[in-house]
C-alpha positions in Angstrom: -101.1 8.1 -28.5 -97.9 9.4 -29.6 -94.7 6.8 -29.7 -91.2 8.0 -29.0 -89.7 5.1 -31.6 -90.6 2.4 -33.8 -90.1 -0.2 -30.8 -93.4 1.7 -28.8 -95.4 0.8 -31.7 -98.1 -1.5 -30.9 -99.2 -4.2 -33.4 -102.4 -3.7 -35.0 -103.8 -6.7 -32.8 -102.8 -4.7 -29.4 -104.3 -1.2 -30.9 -107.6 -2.5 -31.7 -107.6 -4.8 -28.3 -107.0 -2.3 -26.3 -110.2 0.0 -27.5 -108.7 3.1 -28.5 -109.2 4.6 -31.8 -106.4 4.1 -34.2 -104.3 7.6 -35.2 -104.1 8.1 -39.0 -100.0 8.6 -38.3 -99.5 5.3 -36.1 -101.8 3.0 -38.7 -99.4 4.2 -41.3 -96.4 3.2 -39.3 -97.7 0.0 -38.6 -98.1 -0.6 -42.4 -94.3 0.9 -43.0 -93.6 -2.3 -40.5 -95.4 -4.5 -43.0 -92.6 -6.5 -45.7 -93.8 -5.4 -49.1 -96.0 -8.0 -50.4 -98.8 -7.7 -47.6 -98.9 -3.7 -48.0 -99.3 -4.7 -51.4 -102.3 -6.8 -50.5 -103.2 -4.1 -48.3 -103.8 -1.8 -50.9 -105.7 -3.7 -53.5 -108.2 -4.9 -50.4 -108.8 -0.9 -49.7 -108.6 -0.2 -53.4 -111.7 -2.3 -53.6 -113.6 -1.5 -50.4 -113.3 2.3 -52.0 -114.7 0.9 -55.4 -117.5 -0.7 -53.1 -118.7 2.2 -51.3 -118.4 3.8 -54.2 -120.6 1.7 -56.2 -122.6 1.5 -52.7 -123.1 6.1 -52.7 -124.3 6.1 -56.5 -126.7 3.3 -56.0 -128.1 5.1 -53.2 -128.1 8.3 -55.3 -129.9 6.4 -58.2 -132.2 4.7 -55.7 -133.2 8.4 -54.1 -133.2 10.2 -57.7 -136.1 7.4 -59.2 -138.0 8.1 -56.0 -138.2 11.9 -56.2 -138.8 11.0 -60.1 -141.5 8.7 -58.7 -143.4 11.3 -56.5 -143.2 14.0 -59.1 -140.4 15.9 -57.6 -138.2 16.2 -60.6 -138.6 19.3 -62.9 -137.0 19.7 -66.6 -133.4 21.1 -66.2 -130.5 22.4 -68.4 -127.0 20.4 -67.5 -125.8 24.3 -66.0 -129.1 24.3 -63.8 -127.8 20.9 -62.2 -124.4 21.8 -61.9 
């Protein structure tokens, strides 16, 4: 879904009504359309749903590590034999 100008650019609202995916290069010039303070806004809110899914991947990591741990899968290992 290329756009000849700014004017072909549909809002947000339309993109996601209509039920096609959203380009990486037309979300970003809908957010250049945005006045300053609400792609500030924009960026703390993903700034924390990063930190979230994150915090969401090591959990799962830790959850999965203390189960092999529990089942005796785990063997003694230098730090260079992990990495």
């Amino acid at each position: 879904m290329a756009f000849e100008s700014r004017r072909d650019i549909p809002t947000a609202g339309e993109l996601l009504m209509s039920g096609h995916p959203v380009r990486f290069g037309d979300l970003v010039e809908m957010i250049d359309r945005l006045p300053l303070d609400e792609r500030e806004s924009l960026v703390d809110v993903v700034r924390k749903r990063i930190a979230d899914d994150q915090r969401r991947r090591i959990s799962a990591s830790i959850r999965s590590a203390r189960r092999e741990h529990g089942r005796g899968r785990c063997k003694p290992a230098t730090p260079d034999e992990v990495y």
